[in-house]
C-alpha positions in Angstrom: 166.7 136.6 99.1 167.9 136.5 95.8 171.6 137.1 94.8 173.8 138.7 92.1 174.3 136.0 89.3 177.9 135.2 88.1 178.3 134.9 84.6 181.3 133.4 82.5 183.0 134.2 80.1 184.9 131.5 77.8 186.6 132.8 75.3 190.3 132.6 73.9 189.9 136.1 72.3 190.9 138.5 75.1 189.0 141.9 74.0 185.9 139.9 73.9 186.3 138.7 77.5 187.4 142.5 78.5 184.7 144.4 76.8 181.4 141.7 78.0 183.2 141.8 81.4 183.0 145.7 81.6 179.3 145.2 80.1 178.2 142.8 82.3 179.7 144.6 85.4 178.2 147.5 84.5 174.6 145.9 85.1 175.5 144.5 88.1 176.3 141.0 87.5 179.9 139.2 88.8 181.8 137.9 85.9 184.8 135.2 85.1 186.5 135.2 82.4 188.3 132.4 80.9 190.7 132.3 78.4 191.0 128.7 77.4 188.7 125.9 78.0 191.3 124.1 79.8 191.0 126.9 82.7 187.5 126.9 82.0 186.7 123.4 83.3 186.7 125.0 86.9 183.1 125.4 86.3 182.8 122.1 86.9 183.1 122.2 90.7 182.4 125.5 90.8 179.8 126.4 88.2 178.5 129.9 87.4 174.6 130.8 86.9 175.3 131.1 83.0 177.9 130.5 80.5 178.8 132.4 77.2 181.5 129.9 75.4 182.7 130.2 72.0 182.6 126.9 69.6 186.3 127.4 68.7 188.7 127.8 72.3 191.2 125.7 73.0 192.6 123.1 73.9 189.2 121.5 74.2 186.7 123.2 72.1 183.8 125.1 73.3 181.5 121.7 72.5 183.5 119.2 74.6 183.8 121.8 77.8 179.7 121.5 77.0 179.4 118.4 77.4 181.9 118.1 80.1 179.5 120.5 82.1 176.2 119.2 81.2 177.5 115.9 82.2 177.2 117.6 86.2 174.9 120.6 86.0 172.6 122.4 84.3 173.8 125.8 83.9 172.1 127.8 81.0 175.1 127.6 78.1 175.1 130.5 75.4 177.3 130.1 72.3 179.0 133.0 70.9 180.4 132.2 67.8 180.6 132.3 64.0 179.0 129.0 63.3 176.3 130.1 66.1 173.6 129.4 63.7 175.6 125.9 62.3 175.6 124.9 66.1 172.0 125.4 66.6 171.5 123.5 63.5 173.9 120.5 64.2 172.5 120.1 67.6 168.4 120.6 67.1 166.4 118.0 68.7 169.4 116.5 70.4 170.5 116.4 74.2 173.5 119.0 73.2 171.2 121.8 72.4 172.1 124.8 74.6 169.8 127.8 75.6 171.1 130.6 73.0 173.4 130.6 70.1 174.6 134.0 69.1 176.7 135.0 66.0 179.8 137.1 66.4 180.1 139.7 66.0 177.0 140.4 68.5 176.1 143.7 70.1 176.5 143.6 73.9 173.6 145.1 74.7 171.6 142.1 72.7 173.9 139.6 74.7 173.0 141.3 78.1 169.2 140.8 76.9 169.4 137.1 76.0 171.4 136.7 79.2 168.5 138.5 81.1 165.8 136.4 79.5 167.9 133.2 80.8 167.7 134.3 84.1 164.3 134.8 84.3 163.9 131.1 83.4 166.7 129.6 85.2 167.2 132.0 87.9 169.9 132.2 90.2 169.9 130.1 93.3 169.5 131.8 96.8 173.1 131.9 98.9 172.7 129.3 101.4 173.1 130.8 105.0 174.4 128.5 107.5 172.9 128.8 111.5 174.3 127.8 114.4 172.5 128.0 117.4 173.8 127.8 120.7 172.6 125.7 123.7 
């Protein structure tokens, strides 16, 4: 049985977190939005199926809450940012690579397509249902 996946959203710049929300919603997936990488760091106990975190959010940055995460899981990580294309660059070839790097400003419906691909790949896993049986 296959489940809606739960995206988030890490980003300090609140209408970017509003507007991908309502985008993502509207296509059926759950969303969180963070505001700060500091809040953002939940995802480490609690990760989502894909994240969408921007270079640049404080107090962290969006690199070290990477690394932070990939040091635990292997959630698919997409970077929205300016220096999109400078992170893909930077990180080629090396274990900080994520799965996408976008430039902003990004159309959402482009976003909801990369984030689609992803899911195909990495796809979310199944809720786990617990039975008891009785004796």
């Amino acid at each position: 049985m296959s489940r809606t996946a739960t995206i988030a959203i890490v980003n300090n710049e609140r209408n970017i977190v509003t507007s991908l929300r309502m985008a993502f919603e509207a296509e059926g997936f759950r969303v969180r939005g963070y505001a700060d990488t500091a809040s953002a760091l939940q995802l480490i106990d609690d990760p989502a199926d894909l994240a969408l975190i921007d270079k640049t959010n404080p107090p962290l940055g969006g690199i070290k809450l990477f690394k932070r995460l990939r040091a635990r899981h292997r959630m698919p990580v997409i970077f929205l940012s300016a220096w999109a294309e400078d992170l893909e660059e930077e990180h080629k070839g090396t274990d900080l690579q994520a799965e996408g790097y976008i430039p902003t400003p990004f159309s959402q419906r482009f976003v909801i397509a990369c984030v689609r691909d992803l899911l195909r790949l990495y796809p979310p896993r199944p809720a786990i249902a617990l039975v008891t049986s009785r004796v």
